[in-house]
N, C-alpha and C positions, 0 to 999 in steps of 0.2 A: 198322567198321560204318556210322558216320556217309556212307563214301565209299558203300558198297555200295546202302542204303537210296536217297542220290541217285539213285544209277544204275537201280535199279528204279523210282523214283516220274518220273525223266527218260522211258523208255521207257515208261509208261503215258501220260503226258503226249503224248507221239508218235501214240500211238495203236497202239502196237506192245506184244506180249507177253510176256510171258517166264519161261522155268522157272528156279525156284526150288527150291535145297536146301539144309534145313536141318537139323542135325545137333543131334537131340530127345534122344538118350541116347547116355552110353558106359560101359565097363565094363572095366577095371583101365586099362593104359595109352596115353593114346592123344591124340596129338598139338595135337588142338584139343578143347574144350569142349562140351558142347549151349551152340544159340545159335549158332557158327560157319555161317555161309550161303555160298552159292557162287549165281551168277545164268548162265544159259548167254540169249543172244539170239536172234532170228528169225534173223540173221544166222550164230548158230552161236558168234558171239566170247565170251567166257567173261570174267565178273570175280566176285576174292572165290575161297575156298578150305576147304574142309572136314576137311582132311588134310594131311600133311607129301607129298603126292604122292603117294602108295600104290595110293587109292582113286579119285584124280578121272578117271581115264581110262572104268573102269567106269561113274561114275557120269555123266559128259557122257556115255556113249551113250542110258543112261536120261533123261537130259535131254531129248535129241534125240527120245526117243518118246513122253515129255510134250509137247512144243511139237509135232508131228506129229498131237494126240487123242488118247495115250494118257491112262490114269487113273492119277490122282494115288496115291501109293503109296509104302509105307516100306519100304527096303533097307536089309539088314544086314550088315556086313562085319566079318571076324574072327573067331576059332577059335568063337565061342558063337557067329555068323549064321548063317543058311544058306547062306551063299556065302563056302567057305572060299577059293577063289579068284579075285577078288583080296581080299588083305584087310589088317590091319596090319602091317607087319615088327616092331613095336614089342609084337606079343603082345596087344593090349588085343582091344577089337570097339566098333563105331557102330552106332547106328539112324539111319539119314535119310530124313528124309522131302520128295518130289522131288513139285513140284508145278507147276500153270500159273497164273501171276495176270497176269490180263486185267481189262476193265474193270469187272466183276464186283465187284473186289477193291481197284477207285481208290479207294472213302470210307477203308475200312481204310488204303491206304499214303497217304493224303493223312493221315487224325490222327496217323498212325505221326511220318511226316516231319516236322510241323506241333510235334509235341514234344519229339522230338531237337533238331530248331535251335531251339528257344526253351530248350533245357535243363531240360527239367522232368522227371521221372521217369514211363513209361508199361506199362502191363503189357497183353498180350496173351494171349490162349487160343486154339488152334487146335486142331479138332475133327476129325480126317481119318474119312468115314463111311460105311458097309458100299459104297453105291454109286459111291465112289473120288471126295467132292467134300470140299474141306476149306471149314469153317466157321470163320471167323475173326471175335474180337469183341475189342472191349475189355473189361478186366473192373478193378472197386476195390481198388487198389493197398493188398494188406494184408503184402507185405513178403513175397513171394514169392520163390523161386529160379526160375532156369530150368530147367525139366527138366519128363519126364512126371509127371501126377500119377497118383494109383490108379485114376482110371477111364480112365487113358489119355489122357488130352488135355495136347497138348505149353502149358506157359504158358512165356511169353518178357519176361523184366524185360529195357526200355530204361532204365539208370539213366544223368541225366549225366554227361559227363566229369569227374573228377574234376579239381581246380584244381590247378597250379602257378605260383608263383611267383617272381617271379626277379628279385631286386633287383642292380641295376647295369648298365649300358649299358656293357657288354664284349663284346670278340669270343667272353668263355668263355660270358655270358649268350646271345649269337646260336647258339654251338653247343648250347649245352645248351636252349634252347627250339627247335629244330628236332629234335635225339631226343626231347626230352619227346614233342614233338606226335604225331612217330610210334610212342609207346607210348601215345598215346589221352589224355593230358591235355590241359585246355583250360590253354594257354599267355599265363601275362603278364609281360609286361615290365615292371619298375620303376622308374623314377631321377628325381632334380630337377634334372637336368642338359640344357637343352634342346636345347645341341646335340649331343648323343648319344644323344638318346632320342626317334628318329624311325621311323617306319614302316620307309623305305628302307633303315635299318642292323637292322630285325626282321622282314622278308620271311613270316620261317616261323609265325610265332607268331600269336595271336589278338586281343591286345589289348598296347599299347605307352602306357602311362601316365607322365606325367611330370607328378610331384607329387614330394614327399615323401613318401620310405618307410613310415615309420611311422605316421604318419598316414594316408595312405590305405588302410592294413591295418587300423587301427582302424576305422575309418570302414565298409570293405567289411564287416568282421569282424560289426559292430553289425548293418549290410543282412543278415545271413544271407549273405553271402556262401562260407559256407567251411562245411564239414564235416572229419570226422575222416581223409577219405581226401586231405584238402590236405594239399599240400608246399610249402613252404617252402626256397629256395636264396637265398641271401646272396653275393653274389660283387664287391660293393663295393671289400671292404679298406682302409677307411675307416673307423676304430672313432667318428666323431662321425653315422656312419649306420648303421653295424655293431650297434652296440648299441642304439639305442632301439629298431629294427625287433628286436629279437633276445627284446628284453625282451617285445614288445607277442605274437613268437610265443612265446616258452616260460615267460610266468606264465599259469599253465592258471587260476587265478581269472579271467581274462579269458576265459573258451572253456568253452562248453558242453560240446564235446568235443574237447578238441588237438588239432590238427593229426598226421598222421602221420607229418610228417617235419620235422626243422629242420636244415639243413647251413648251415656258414660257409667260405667261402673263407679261407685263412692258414698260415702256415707255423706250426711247433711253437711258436716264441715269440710268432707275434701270437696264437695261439690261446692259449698261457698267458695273456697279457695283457688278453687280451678276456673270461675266467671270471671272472677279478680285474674287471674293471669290472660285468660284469653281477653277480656277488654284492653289488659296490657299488652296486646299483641294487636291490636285493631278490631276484633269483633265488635261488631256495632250489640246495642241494645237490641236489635230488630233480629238483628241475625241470633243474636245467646234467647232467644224467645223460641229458636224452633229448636233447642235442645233439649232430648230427655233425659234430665240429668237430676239428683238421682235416678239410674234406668229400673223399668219396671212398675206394674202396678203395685203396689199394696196388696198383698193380697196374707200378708202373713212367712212371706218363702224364707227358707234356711235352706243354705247349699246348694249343688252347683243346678242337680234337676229342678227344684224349686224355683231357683233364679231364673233358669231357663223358660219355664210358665210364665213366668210375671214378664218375661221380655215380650214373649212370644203375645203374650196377649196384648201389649202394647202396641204393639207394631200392628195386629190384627186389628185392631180396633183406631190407629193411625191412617191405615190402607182403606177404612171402610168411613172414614171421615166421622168417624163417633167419638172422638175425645176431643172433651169438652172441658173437661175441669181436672188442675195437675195432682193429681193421688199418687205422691212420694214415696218411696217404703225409704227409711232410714236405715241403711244399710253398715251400720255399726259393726254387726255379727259378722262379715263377712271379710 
């Protein structure tokens, strides 16, 4: 979103136009979300995606008749639209809605863009009205979804990225803060190590910190730095670093609202070793319950991108509340 957003506030900045589609409703299954946008240019070149590919060919030609003067207009695809062809292979249906922003529409993608990279949470309403012209405002963020409401008007929450962090200056940290990134966390790198904890060995990530762990997680922690959709990855193996960072994420008396995720790097017996220390430090029984430690699924992984999958789908499947049963990989090799 952050990419796409650039890319329309770049092209107004130009002085160039461009349509916009954005996917306001869907209904049983259906591969992207409302909120998902797609941008077609003057040019014709296309960025951003609405669909698993089903529908964007339909809908760039409608594109094409927006950026030409057509009026702005919401197209339906899927057994419930009026356009059963082309529509989902996947059975669901979309409403989108295909529009022209021009310079009309620069103050709106200027505070748009202006709150996304500063991180702050923004919500929008967008009006599309009987004589094909969409009205777009800001409105007071009371904790809204994206989707239409009952009089029809699409509202659109930009909420920040959500944090991750990633303590240790490893090739597992480099790989796994370059999939964080491109699953939409804002990525930090940890360690008090300073020759390994440089820009150039974290290319992918956002922020490359070299302090001491736990301590600078207390410290952000205090800043409001973190909410309940932080994660937390430990990939030290270091238990005189392992643990105080471990302790500062899983005593929830320190946190308004936990963290959503806490994974440790370790094979089965550092990870027995490291509950033993952290109960020796105060962790309750309840609290050492929301660790994923050994971090990662099972899935078979060796090495740092492998690692990186087995995290990444933990976490995936943590966020979407589908783990259910603890599938350990024994992290020996590593």
């Amino acid at each position: 979103m952050n990419a796409l957003l650039d890319d329309i506030h770049r092209e107004l900045s130009a002085g160039r136009v461009v349509a916009v589609a954005t996917v306001v409703a869907t209904r049983g299954s259906s591969p992207r979300k409302p909120g998902a946008m797609l941008a077609v240019h003057e040019d014709h070149s296309v960025v951003g995606s609405i669909s698993g590919g089903c529908v964007e060919g339909a809908l760039y030609e409608t594109a094409l008749e927006v950026l030409a003067g057509g009026a702005a207009r919401i197209e339906n695809y899927g057994p419930e639209g009026d356009l059963i062809a082309p529509g989902l292979t996947c059975g669901g249906s979309l409403s989108v809605l295909v529009e022209l922003v021009d310079v009309r529409s620069r103050t709106f993608v200027d505070v748009l863009h202006r709150a996304i990279h500063a991180e702050r949470p923004i919500v929008s309403e967008s009006v599309l009205s009987e004589d094909g012209q969409v009205r777009h405002r800001i409105i007071t963020d009371e904790g809204q979804q994206t989707g239409l409401t009952k009089s029809g008007a699409f509202v659109h929450r930009f909420d920040p990225r959500p944090r991750m962090v990633i303590i240790g200056s490893t090739d597992f940290a480099a790989e796994t803060g370059r999939l964080g990134n491109r699953l939409g966390f804002r990525v930090t790198v940890c360690d008090a190590r300073p020759v390994f904890t440089t820009r150039a060995r974290f290319p992918d990530v956002d922020e490359v910190m070299c302090e001491w762990p736990s301590d600078w997680v207390a410290r952000e922690r205090a800043g409001g730095g973190f909410d309940s959709r932080s994660v937390f990855i430990v990939l030290t193996h270091d238990p005189k670093i392992d643990v105080p960072v471990l302790v500062e994420c899983l005593d929830h008396g320190r946190w308004s609202d936990p963290p959503a995720y806490v994974g440790a790097l370790g094979s089965a017996t550092a990870d027995a070793n490291r509950r033993r220390d952290l109960r020796n430090a105060g962790i309750t029984t309840s609290q050492l319950e929301s660790l994923h430690s050994p971090i990662g699924f099972a899935i078979g992984n060796q090495g740092p991108a492998e690692t990186a999958v087995a995290i990444a789908a933990e976490i995936i499947s943590s966020r979407r509340n589908a783990y259910s049963t603890a599938t350990y990989v024994d992290q020996n090799n590593l």
